[in-house]
C-alpha positions in Angstrom: 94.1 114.2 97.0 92.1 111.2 95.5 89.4 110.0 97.7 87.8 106.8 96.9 84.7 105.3 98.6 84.4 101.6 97.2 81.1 99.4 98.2 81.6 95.8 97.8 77.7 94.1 97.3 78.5 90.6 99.0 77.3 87.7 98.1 74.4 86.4 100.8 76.7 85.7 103.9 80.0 86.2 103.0 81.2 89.5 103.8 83.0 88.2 107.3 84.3 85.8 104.8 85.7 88.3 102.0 86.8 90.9 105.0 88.6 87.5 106.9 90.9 87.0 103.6 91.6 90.4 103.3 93.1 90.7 106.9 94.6 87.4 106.9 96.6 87.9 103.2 97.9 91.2 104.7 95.9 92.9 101.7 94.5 96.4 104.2 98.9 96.3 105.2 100.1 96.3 101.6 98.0 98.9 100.9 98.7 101.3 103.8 102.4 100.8 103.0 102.3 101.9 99.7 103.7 105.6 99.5 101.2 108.4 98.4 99.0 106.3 100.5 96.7 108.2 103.5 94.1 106.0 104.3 92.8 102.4 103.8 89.7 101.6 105.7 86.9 99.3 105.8 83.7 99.3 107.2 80.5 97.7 107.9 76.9 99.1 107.7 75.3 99.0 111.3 71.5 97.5 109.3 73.0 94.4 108.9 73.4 94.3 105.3 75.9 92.0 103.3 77.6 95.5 102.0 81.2 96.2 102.8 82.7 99.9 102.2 86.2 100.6 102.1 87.5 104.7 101.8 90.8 105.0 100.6 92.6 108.4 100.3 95.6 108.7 98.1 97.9 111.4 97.6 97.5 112.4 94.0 97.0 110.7 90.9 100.1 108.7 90.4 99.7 107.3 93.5 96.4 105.5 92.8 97.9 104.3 89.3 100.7 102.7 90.9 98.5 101.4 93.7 96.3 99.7 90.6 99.4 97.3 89.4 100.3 96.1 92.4 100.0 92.0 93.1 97.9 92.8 96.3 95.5 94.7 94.0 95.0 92.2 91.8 94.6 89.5 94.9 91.6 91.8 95.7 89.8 91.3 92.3 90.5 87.1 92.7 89.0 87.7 95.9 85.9 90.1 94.5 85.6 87.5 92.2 84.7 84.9 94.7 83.0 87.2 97.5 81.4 89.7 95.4 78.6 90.1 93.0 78.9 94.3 92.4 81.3 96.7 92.9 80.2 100.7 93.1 83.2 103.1 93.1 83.0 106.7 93.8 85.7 109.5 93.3 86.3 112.7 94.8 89.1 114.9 93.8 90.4 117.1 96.4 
């Protein structure tokens, strides 16, 4: 199993904003649905901060590849693009 936990560094403000177009594009769904998928979660810090974390799970290796060329992935980055200044990824094999 591939476990990711993925910070997203906001810009100021606009982390209800980035986590709105998520939900409302159906990204967190499209995800989910994907097979090999086990979990696609976000969260938000309890101090307040502008950070967003998200911990997906994926079945194996393959998985994640496939999950990287889908259009909903790539509707993330436009999104990250706009919402985001830094990105901090870190993986666990399990």
């Amino acid at each position: 199993m591939i476990v990711l936990n993925v910070t997203y560094k906001c810009k100021p403000d606009m982390r209800g904003d980035f986590l709105e177009a998520i939900y409302t594009e159906g990204i967190d769904i499209a995800c989910r649905a994907e097979d090999g998928n086990i979990k696609y979660d976000y969260y938000t810090p309890l101090d307040g901060s502008d950070d967003l974390l998200l911990v997906e799970k994926w079945r194996d290796k393959d998985a994640l590849a496939v999950h990287g060329k889908q259009s909903h992935f790539a509707r993330l980055g436009e999104l990250k693009s706009e919402f985001v200044t830094e990105t901090i990824i870190e993986k666990f094999e399990i």
